[in-house]
N, C-alpha and C positions, 0 to 999 in steps of 0.2 A: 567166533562166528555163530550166527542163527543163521539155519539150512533148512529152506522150503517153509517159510511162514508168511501164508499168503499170495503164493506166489513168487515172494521175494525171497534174496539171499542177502543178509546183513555181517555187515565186516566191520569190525572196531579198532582202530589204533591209536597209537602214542602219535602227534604232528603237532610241533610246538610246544610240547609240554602237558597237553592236553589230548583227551579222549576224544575222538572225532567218529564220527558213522558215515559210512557209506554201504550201498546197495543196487544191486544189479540182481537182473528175473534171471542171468545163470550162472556160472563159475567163470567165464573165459577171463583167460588173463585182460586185464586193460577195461573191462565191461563196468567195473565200480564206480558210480559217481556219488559224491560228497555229499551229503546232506544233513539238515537240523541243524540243532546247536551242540556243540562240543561241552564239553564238563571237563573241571580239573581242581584242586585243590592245593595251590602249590605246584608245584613238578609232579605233574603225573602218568603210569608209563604201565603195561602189562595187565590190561582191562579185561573181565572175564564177564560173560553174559551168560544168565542163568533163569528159564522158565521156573515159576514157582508150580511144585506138583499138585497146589489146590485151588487154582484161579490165574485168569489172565494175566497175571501181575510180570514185569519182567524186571531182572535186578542187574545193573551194571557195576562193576568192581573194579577199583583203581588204586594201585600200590602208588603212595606218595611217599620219593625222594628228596624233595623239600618240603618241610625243612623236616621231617623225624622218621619216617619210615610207615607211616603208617596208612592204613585201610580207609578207603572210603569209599562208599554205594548213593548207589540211585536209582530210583525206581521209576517204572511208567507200563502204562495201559496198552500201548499200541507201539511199536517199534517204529510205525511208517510215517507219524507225527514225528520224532527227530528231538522230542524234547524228555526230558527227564526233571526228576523233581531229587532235591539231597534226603538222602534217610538220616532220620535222627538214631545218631548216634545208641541211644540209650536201647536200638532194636537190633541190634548185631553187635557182637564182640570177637575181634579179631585173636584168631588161631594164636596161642604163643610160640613166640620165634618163628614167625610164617613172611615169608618174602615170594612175590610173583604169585598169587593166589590159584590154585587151580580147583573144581568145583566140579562132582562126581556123584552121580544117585547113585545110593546102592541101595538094595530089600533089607526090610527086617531080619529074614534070614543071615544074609550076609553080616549086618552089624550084632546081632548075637550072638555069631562065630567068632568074629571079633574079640567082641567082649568077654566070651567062654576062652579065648588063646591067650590074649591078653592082659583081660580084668581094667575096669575101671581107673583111671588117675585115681591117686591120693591124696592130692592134693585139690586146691581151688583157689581162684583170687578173687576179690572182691571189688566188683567195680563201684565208682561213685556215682548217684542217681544225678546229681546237678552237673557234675564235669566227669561226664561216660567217655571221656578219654581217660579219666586218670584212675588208679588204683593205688589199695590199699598197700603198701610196702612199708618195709623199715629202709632207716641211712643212718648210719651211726648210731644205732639201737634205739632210733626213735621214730615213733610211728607216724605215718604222714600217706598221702597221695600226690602221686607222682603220675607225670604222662605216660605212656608207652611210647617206644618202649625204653623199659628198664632193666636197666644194668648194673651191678649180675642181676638175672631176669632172675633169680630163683627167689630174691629178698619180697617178691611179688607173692607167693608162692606159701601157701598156710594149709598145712591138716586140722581140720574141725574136729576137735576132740573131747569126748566128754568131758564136762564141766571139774575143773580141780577142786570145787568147792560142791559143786553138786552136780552128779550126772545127768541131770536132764536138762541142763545147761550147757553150754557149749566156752573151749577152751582155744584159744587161736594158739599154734604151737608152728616155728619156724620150721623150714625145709632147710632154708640154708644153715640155721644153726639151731639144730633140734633137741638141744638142753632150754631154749629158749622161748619162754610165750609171751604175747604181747600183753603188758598188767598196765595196770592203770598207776600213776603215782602223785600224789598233787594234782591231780584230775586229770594230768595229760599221760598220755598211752606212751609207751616204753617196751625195749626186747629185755627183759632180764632172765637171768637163771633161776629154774624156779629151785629156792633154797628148803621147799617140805615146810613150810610154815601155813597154816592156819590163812594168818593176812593174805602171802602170797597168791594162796589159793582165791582167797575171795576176789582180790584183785584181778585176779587173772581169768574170773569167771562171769558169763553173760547169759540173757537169757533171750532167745531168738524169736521175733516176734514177727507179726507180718508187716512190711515196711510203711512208715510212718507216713510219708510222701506217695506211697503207691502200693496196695496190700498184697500185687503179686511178688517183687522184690522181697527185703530183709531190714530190718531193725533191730539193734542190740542192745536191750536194759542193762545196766549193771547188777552184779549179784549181790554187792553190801553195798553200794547206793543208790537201792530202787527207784528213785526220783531223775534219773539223769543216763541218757542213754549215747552210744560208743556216736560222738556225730565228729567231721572235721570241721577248723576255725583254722581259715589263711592254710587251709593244706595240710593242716598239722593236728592228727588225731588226739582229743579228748573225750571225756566223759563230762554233759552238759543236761542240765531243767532245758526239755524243748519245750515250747511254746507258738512262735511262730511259723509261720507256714517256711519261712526260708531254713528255720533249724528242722523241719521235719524233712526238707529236701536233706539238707546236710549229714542227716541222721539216716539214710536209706542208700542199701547196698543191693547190689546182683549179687548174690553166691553162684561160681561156675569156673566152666575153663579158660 
C-alpha cells in the first residue's frame, strides 16, 4: 500500500495473474475501487510499491511465477494516472535467492553497522548488458549466460581476484568450486583447475576496463590476447576482436550482487 498521497490511499494486488490498483481517500474496509491499467509479466503475484528517496518517481515490484521466478518493476510519475511504464531490465538486478520482495529504507548509519557486523559479500555475478536477465555462470565447467534463476545458484557466483598472471588484473575464481577459474582455452572460457603454469595464468587473466557498450558497466581484455575481449556468442563465453556495436554489447557486464 501507499498511505496518504494526495489524499489518496492506494492498494496493489495479485487478480488474474496480474497487478491491479485500486484506491479509496480512507482505509474502511469495502471503500477501494479499481482503477488504471494492471501490469503483469506472465503470472504475477506479491507486488511491493516503493517512493524513490530523491524524486517523484514511484516503482511497482512483481514476483513472477510463470514461467521462472523472477522480478519485475515498473515505474510512473503519479499513482492517480493508474498507468505504469516497464523498467528496463538492465536498471535493477534482483536480490539472489529472493522470493515475495519486500523493500525497507534504512540510514547510512544503519547500513554501516551492517556492513561493520557483517562485512561485505565476497563474492559477485556478472550480469549481461544485451540480456540483463541472464548471467555469467558455469554448467559443466563451461562458461556461458544463463537466466535467473540458476541452479545451484552459487555456479553464478565469482570472487574477483587479483590477476594470476598479473595483479592489476583481475582473476574470476568459482565459489562453487574454488580450485577453479574461468580460463580461456581455444578462445572459449572454461572452469579449470588452476595447475601453477605460466599459460594457466595468462589464460585465466583479464584486464577490466570501462564497458565497451556503456562506460559505467565492465569490459574484460584478455591478458595474452590483447586484441580480444571476455564477450558471449549464442550464450556461451569466449574471448573475441570486438568490432561492432552488437560485439561491444556482448562484451559488457554489471559487476555486483
Amino acid at each position: 500500500m501507499a498511505v496518504g498521497v494526495n489524499g489518496y490511499n492506494y492498494l496493489y494486488y495479485k487478480k488474474n495473474q496480474t497487478l491491479v490498483s485500486a484506491r479509496s481517500t480512507s482505509l474502511d474496509p469495502g471503500s477501494f475501487t479499481e482503477y488504471g491499467t494492471g501490469v503483469a509479466h506472465g503470472g504475477t503475484e506479491a507486488p511491493t510499491v516503493v517512493k524513490s528517496l530523491a524524486s517523484g518517481t514511484w516503482w511497482l515490484y512483481g514476483d513472477t511465477y510463470t514461467p521462472n521466478g523472477v522480478f519485475y518493476a515498473w515505474q510512473s510519475s503519479n499513482l492517480a494516472s493508474g498507468t505504469w511504464t516497464a523498467l528496463d531490465q538492465r536498471t535493477y538486478t534482483q536480490p539472489l535467492n529472493s522470493k515475495h520482495c519486500g523493500i525497507a529504507t534504512i540510514t547510512t548509519a544503519e547500513y554501516d553497522n551492517l556492513l561493520a557486523k557483517w562485512g561485505a559479500p565476497a563474492w559477485n555475478r556478472l550480469k549481461s548488458y544485451n540480456f540483463p536477465a541472464r548471467y555469467v555462470r558455469h554448467s559443466n565447467y563451461a562458461g556461458r549466460i544463463d537466466e535467473y534463476p540458476i541452479e545451484p545458484y552459487k555456479d553464478s557466483q565469482w570472487a574477483l581476484v587479483p590477476g594470476l598472471a598479473d595483479s592489476s588484473g583481475v582473476s574470476f575464481r568459482s565459489v562453487s568450486h574454488p580450485t577453479r577459474y574461468l580460463r580461456h582455452y581455444d578462445y572459449a572460457l572454461r572452469l579449470d583447475v588452476n595447475d601453477g603454469t605460466s599459460t594457466f595464468a595468462g589464460d585465466a587473466t583479464f584486464y577490466r576496463t570501462a564497458g565497451l557498450a556503456d562506460a559505467s558497466w565492465a569490459s574484460f581484455r584478455s591478458y595474452n590476447n590483447p586484441t580480444r575481449y571476455l564477450r558471449h556468442a549464442n550464450y556461451v563465453l569466449r574471448i573475441d576482436p570486438v568490432s561492432t556495436a552488437t560485439d561491444r554489447q556482448d562484451a559488457t557486464f554489471r559487476i555486483g550482487y
